[in-house]
N, C-alpha and C positions, 0 to 999 in steps of 0.2 A: 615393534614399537619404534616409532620414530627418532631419534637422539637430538636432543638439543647441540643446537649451533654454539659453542663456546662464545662467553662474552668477550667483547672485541677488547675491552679492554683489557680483561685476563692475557687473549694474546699476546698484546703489546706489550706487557708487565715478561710474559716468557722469553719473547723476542728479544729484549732489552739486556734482558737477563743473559740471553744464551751470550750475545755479544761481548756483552762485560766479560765473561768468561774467557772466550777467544781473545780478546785483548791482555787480560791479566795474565794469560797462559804464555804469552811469548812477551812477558816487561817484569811480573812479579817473581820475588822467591817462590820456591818452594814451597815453606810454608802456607803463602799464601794461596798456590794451587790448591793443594789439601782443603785450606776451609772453603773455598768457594768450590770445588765437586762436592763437599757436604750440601753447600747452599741447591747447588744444581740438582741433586739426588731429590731433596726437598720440594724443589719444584715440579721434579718429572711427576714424584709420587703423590702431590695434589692435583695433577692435570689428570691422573689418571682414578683420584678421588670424583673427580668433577665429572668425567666420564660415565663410574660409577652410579653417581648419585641423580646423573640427568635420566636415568632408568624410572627415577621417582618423581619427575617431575609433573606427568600427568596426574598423578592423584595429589601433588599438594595444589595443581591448579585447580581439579575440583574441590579440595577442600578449601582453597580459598572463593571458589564460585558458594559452595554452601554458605561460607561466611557474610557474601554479598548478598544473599538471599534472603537471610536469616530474617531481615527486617521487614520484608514483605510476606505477610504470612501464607497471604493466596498463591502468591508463586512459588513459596517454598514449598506447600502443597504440592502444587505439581510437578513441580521437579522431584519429588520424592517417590512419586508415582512413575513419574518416567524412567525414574533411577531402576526402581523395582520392576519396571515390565522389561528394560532392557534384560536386566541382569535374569530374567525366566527364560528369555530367549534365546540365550547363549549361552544355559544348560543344557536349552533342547538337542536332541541327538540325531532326530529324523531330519536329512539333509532337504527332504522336498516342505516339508516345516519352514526348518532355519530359513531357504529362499524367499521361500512366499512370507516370513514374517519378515525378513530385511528390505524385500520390497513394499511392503505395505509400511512399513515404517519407514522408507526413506520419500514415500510421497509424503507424507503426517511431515518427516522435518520439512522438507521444503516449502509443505503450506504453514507450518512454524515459523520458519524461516522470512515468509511475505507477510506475517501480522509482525513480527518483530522490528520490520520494515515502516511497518502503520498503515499496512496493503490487506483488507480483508476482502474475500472473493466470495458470494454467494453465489450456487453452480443449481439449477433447474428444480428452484424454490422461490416461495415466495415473504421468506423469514428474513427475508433483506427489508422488509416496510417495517420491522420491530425495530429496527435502528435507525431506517429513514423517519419516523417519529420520535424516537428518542433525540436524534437530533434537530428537528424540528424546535422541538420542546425543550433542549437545551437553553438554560440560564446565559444573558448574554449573546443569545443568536439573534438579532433582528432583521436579518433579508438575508431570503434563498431565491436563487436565480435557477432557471431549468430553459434546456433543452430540449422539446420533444420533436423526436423524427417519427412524422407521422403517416406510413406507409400502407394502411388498412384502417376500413372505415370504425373497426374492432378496438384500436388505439384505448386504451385503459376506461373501454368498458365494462368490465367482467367488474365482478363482486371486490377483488383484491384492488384493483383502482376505481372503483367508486368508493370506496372507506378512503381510500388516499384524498382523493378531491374530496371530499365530507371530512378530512383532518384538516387541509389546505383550507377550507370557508369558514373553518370554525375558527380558526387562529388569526385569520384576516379580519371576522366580527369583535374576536375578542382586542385586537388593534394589539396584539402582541408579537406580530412578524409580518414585514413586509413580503410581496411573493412577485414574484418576474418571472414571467415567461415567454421564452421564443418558441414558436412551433413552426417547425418546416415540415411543409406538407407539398407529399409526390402531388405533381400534375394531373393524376387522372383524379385525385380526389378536390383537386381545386384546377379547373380549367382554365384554360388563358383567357378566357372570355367572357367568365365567369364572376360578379362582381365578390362572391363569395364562394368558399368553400361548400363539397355537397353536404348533404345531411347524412351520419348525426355528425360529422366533423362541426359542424358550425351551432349544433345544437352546444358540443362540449366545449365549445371556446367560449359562445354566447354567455354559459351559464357561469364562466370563470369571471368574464368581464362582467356582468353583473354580480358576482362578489366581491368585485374590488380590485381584479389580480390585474395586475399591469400585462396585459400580452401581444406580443407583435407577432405577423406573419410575414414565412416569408414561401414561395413556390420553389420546390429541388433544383428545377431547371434553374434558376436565376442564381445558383452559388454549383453551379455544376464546374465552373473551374475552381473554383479552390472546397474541393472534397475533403479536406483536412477539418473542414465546419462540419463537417453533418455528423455529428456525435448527439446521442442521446446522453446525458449529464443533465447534473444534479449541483447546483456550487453554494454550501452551508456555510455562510459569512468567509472567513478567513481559515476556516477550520479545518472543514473535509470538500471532496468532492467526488461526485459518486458517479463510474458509468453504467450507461445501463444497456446490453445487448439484447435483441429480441427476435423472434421467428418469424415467421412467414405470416400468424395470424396476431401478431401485436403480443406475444405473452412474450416475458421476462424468461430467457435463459441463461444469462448469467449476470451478476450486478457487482460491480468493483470498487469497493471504499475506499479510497487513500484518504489518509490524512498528513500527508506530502505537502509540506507548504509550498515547494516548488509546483507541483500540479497542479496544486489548487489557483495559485498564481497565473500557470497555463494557462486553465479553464477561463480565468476573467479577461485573457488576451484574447481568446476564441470566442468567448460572451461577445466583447466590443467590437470585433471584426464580422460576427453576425448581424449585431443590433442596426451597422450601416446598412444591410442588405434589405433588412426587416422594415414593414408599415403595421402602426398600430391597431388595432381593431377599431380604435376609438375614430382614426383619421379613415377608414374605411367606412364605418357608418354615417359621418358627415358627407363625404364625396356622395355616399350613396343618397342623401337627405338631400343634397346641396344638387343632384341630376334630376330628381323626381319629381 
């Protein structure tokens, strides 16, 4: 067990002390020697109390962590649980056990460790859209802004994002959340030449802008020097923001919640440093209106 570092001021109070000593030792009588080696006896035999007692200082700091807990009932739950699965573990005797159960428990603290942060990481699921709606739907949210990097024509077709977009137009009719979107989309699915994106890419932007969602495009190539923009995110008023990583055919493998107000803060300097790059869909259908 670790020992506690003596309090500095305790030192200082020892220090102090030893000196007095060496000074009264060579100016005081006698007598006085005498009571001040009682005094110094006194002090050796509390430094070596303190020594003692810092043995115990882990369990009064969890007993003072339980006493912090106390008032939240949920997380005392689980700390109580965790208290008890450790303490199973380090009765176990089989050494290839004990390994594998401190390595499986010391990845659990460190994804402990990232929510405690206010960093939740969803890994090749799609149980990260039960909080990207809940936050949606959150009291007090009125504009999410997003990011889509749109690399296959697949881009949140699948059944898991069309309910997403069927949340997004529902909340847009219900005039209870504004919604922005930037989408940057690779070259080969919108060509240089091209006054719009191919299909269904422009089917799924079409039918956003006709629900109302504010969205701008922009071609990869045309932010190909500053690569630090092409993040897929998610930015939930001032609250969270979410990134989102994906595979080769547009599905979500892993999706990262902060709720880092610096992040999120990020996120809105990366928002406004795209939105220069970006043309509206609205101002592409006029040009297209305004050549025909």
């Amino acid at each position: 067990m670790r020992e506690q570092i003596p309090n500095p001021t305790f030192c200082a109070v020892i220090a102090g002390g030893t000196g007095l000593v060496l000074l009264v030792a060579f100016t005081a009588p006698e007598p006085v020697h005498t009571l001040l080696l009682g005094i110094l006896l006194v002090a050796v035999l509390a430094l070596l109390w303190f020594r003692e007692s810092s043995q115990d200082a882990s369990g009064l700091e969890h007993f003072a962590t339980s006493l912090a807990l106390a008032k939240d009932e949920d997380v005392m739950g689980l700390y109580t649980r965790l208290c008890d699965s450790l303490k199973k573990i380090s009765e176990h005797n089989d050494p290839i056990l004990r390994d594998l159960a401190i390595h499986r428990t010391e990845q659990s603290a460190a994804t402990l460790e990232a929510v405690a942060e206010g960093r939740i990481v969803f890994v090749g699921t799609e149980t990260w859209r039960v909080a990207y709606e809940r936050l949606l739907r959150s009291p007090g949210l009125h504009l999410y802004r997003s990011v889509a990097v749109i690399e296959t024509s697949t881009y949140w077709q699948d059944e898991p994002g069309k309910r997403s977009l069927q949340l997004n137009f529902a909340m847009m009719d219900e005039g209870t959340l504004n919604i922005e979107r930037i989408a940057i989309i690779a070259d080969h699915l919108w060509p240089k030449d091209d006054h719009f994106p191919v299909e269904p890419v422009r089917e799924w932007i079409e039918t956003q802008h006709n629900h109302g969602l504010w969205i701008k495009l922009v071609r990869r190539s045309e932010i190909a020097g500053e690569p630090q923009l092409i993040v897929d995110l998610g930015i939930y008023g001032n609250r969270a923001v979410g990134v989102q990583e994906l595979d080769d055919q547009g599905r979500t493998v892993r999706f990262t919640l902060s709720f880092d107000f610096e992040k999120v803060l990020a996120a809105e300097q990366r928002w406004d440093r795209l939105a220069v790059y970006a043309t509206s869909y609205r101002d592409l259908l006029d040009r297209k209106d305004g050549s025909s």
